[in-house]
C-alpha positions in Angstrom: 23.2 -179.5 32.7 21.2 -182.5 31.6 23.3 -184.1 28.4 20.8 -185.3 26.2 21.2 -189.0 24.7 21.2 -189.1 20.4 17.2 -191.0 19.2 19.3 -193.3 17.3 19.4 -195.4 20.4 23.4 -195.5 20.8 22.9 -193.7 24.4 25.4 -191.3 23.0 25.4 -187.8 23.4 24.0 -185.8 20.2 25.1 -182.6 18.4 23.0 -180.1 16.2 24.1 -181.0 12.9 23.9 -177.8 10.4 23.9 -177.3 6.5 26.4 -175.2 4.8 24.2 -172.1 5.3 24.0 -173.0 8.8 20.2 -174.2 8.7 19.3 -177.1 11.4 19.1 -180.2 9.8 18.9 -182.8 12.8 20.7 -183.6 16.1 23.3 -186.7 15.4 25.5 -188.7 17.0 28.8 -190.1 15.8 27.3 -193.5 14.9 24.7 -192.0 12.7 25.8 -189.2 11.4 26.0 -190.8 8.1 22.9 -192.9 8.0 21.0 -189.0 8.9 22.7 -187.5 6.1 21.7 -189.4 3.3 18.3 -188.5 3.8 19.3 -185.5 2.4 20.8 -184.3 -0.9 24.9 -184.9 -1.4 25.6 -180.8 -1.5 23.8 -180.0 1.7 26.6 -179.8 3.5 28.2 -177.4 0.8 28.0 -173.6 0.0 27.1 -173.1 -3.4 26.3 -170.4 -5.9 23.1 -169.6 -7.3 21.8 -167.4 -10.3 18.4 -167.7 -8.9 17.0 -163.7 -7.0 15.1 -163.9 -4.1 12.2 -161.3 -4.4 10.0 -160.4 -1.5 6.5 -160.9 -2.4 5.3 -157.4 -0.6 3.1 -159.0 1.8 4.9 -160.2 4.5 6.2 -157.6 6.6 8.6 -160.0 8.4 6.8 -160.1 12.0 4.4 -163.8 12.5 1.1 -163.1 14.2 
């Protein structure tokens, strides 16, 4: 198995880093972790509660051509 090396440059080996929901957000290393995550919002890493519905719009019927 090939270990692949983090883009941040450390040479360290990187992980799939994923939001609270379990989307992929980026591969990280230890060293920059942090710096990657402030690209994005301070909750992402949290589940949260919305009142918001999620309605299909009828037209997609869930296969891509």
């Amino acid at each position: 198995m090939i270990e692949k090396q983090c883009t941040c440059g450390s040479e360290k080996h990187h992980r799939n880093l994923y939001d609270g929901y379990g989307i992929y957000l980026c591969k990280v290393c230890d060293d920059c972790e942090h710096n990657k995550l402030n690209n994005y919002r301070s909750d992402i890493m949290d589940r949260y509660d919305t009142c918001e519905n999620i309605e299909s719009d009828g037209d997609w019927d869930g296969h891509w051509e």
